[in-house]
Structure formats: structure tokens, C-alpha cells
N, C-alpha and C positions, 0 to 999 in steps of 0.2 A: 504494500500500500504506500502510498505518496504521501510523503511527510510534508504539513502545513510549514509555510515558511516561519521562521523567530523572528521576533523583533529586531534579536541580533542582525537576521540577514540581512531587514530591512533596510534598518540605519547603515549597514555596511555599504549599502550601494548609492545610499544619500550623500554619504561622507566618508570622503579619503582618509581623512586621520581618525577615523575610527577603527579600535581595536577589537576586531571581534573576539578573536580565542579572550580579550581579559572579558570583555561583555558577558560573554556565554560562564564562563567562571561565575562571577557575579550574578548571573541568573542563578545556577545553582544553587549559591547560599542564599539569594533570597527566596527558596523554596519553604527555607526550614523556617517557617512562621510560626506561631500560637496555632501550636493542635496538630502540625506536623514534625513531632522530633525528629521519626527515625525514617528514612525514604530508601526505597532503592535504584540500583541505576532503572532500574525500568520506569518507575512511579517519576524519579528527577527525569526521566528522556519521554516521560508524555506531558510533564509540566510546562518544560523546557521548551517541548516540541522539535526535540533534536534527535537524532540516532543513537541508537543505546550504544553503538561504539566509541561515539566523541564522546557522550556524558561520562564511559569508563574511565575514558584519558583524563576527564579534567578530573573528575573524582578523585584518580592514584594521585595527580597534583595534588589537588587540595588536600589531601592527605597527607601527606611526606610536608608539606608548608604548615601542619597544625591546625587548616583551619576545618578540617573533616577528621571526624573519630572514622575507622572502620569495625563495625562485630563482626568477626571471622565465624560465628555461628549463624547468624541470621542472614551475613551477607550483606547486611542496610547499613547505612550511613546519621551520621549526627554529628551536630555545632562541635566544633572542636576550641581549645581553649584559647589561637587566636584572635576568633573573633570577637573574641572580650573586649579586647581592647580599641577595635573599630567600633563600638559602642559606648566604652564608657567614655572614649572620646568624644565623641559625637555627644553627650547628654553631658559633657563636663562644658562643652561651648554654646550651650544652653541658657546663659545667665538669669532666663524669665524665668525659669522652672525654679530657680533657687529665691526668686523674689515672690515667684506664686505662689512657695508653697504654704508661707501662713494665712494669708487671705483665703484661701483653697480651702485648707480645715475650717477656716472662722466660717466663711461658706455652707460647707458640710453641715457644718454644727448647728447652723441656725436654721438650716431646712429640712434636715433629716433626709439629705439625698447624698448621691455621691456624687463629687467634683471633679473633673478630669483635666486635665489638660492636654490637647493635641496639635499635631505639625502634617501635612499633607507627605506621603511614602509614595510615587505613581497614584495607584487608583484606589490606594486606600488611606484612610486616616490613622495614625501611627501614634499611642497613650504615651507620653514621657513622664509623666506626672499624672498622679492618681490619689484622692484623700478621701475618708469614708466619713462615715459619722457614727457614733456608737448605737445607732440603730440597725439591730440583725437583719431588719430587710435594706436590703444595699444591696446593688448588683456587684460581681463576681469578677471587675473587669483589672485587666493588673497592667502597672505598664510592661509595653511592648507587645502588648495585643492591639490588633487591626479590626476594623470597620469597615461597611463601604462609603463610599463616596457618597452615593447617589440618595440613600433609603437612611442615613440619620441624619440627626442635627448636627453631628460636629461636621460632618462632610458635607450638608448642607451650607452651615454657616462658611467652612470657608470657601464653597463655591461662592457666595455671595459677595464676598470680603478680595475674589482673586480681581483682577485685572481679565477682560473682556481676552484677552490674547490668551492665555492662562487657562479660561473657562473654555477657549474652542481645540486649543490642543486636548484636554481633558474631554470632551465631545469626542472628539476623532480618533481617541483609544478607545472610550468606551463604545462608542460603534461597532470596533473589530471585534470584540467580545461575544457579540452578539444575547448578552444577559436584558437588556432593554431594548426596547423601540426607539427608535429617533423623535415618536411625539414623547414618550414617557420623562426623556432623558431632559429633551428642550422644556416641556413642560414643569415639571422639577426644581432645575435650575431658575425660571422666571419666578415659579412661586416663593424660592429660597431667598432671593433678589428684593423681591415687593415685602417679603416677611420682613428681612432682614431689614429694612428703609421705615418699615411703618410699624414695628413691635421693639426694632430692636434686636432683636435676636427670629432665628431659627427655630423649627420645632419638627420632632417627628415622636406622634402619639400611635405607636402599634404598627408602623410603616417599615421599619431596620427587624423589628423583631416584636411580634406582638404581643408580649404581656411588659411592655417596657416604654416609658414614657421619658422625654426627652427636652431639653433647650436648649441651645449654642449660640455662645456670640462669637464670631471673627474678630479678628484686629490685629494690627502690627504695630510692635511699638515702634518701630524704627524703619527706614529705609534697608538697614546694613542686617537686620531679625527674618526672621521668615514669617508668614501669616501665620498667628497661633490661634488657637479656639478654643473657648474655656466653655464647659458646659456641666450642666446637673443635668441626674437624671436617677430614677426610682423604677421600680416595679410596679406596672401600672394597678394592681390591686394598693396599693398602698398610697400613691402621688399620683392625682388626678392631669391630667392636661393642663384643666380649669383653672388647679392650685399651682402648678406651674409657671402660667402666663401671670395670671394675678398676684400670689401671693411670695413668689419667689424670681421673677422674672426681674424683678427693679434691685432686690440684692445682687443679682449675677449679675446685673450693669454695672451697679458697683463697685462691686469685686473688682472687674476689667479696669475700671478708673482709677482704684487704688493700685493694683500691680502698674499700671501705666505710670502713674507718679513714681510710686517707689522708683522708679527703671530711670526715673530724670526726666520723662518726658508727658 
């Protein structure tokens, strides 16, 4: 059977100084997400969408460099320990998360939801910071778990928060996917847009996942930061929509103001 082309291939024929063999690498490790540790060359070479012979080559690499465990019993693969440190880097250049994160809990605490904080990953939204409240019903969500885009609030709010250029490359990946419609997706996006303009924030009530209930604001503190999105959200037997919009919606503007000041800005 005819192998779907990779993104990798794509970009390679778009652009000359594109490195496919590191591309396809990096496809790899970003297979091993929240909820898939352990993969094999087969599982990584229909992720990938590559031939289970390249995905072996790059595997023995990233194996022998540390950043792939191999079990010689199962034959599967997992995070090896240097990708540590391409992450704790990444969340040490971070500086919002280290000023969110007492507003976050003050947050949490005042609403009985859980506060998050997220950064755009491709098509998903990627937790770097997460604060609960001492209420047992709290969702289950930890950093470095992903979301989509399209179906919550935090991938709502920062579609609304991107730049028009930003929002149509993000259209024309999630086209290829073929998981939405071109009306669902446009559709989506304008609501998340007029939301964001006229509430202030974002919302998805049982849309990303239905017993879970949601708000997000976009914002960037700076030029030099990345869009970040700060958002509550409960189990919708517990946090109504209603209570959300109304009675928690004007603290989580806050919250955004106060992180924004602390940051100097």
C-alpha cells in the first residue's frame, strides 16, 4: 500500500534548508505524548506516516543519543532521559508561569475550579502550569498534557488572541487532518473571535469533552512571550456554564491583569 506523504516531505520540497532526516526525528518524539509512553516502530511508522524501515533507523539513533529507552522484551520504545532537559529548558524560559503561578492558586481557590495555564504545541494546546483547588472534584489534567485546538477554551481563546496569518496557517493543517469540516472549523474560530471581543474570554460547555465545563482568556504579555491562555474549568456536574460566565469569568480577567502587571507590563 502507498504511504500518505509526512509533513516532513512536504516542507522538504517547500524549502531547501530544511532538514528532513532531523524533522522526521522530531516527529518521533513528538509521538510520545500524554497517554502514549510506550510505541512501537510500527505504531511510531503509522503516526509518522513513514516506513517502518526509516522509523527503525531513526529509533537505533535516538536510542544510542538517550533520547529513546528501548525494552528488549516488548520491542517498544519510550522518553529516554534526554529529553529532560529539552523540556525543563523550555518551561525554565517560561518566566509567566513563575509569575502565574500564585494568582493561579489565589484563582483556584476562590472558585473551586482548576486553573491552567497554556502555550499553542502545532494543533494542540500544551499545560505548562496547572493549580487545583482543595476541592476533590477538579479535573485530572497535569502539565504537559495536550488538548485540541478546535473543541476547548484554551484552544479557542488563543485562536482568538492569534494574528489572522497564524489563524489561517492553523486552518490549513487542520484541513489535512481531515477530523473537521471547513464550515465546523471557520465556524469555531468566528465564534471564539466575537466571544473573545464581547465576554472577554472563551468558553466550551461539553464541546472538548462532555461532562467538563470551561473558560479561557488569550493574551500576550509581550511582543518577545508567546500567546498564553489562562483558563478555569470544573466538571460540569459541579461548575455550571452559567457560574462560569457570571460568577467566575470577571476573577479570571483579573487574574490575567494581575500576572500582566507583575511581568512589568
Amino acid at each position: 500500500m502507498k504511504q500518505a506523504p509526512s509533513s516532513t516531505s512536504v516542507n522538504a520540497k517547500e524549502d531547501r534548508h530544511f532538514v528532513t532526516a532531523l524533522a522526521r526525528g522530531l516527529e518521533v518524539l513528538a509521538c510520545f505524548r500524554s497517554g502514549n509512553k510506550v510505541l512501537s516502530n510500527q505504531e511510531l511508522a503509522l503516526r509518522c506516516k513513514l516506513p517502518k524501515s526509516t522509523v527503525s533507523r531513526l529509533t537505533s539513533t535516538l536510542v544510542k543519543l538517550g533520547y529513546l529507552t528501548h525494552d528488549g522484551d516488548s520491542g517498544k520504545y519510550s522518553l529516554g532521559m534526554a529529553t529532560l532537559s529539552l523540556g525543563v529548558g523550555m518551561l525554565a524560559k517560561l518566566d509567566i508561569r513563575v509569575a502565574a503561578r500564585p494568582f493561579m492558586q489565589e484563582l483556584a481557590d476562590a472558585t473551586q475550579t482548576t486553573v491552567s495555564l497554556g502555550v499553542r504545541d502545532r494543533l494542540s494546546m500544551l499545560y505548562v502550569e496547572n493549580c487545583r483547588s482543595q476541592s476533590p472534584l477538579t479535573l485530572n489534567l497535569d502539565v504537559g498534557a495536550r488538548i485540541p485546538i478546535v473543541t476547548s477554551s484554551m484552544g479557542r481563546a488563543y485562536l482568538a488572541a492569534a494574528s489572522r496569518q497564524e489563524r489561517n496557517d492553523i486552518v490549513e493543517r487542520l484541513r489535512k487532518l481531515d477530523a473537521w469540516s471547513d464550515d465546523e472549523i471557520l465556524c469555531d474560530i468566528s465564534k471564539a473571535i466575537a466571544d473573545h471581543q464581547e465576554l472577554g474570554c472563551t468558553y466550551s460547555f461539553g464541546d472538548w469533552q462532555k461532562d467538563v465545563n470551561a473558560i479561557a482568556v488569550g493574551f500576550q504579555v509581550s511582543p518577545t512571550q508567546p500567546i498564553a491562555v489562562l483558563t478555569c474549568g470544573a466538571p460540569a456536574f459541579s461548575v455550571s456554564g452559567e457560574s462560569l460566565l457570571n460568577d467566575v469569568r470577571p476573577k479570571l480577567l483579573e487574574a490575567v491583569c494581575k500576572i500582566t502587571s507583575s511581568m512589568g507590563h
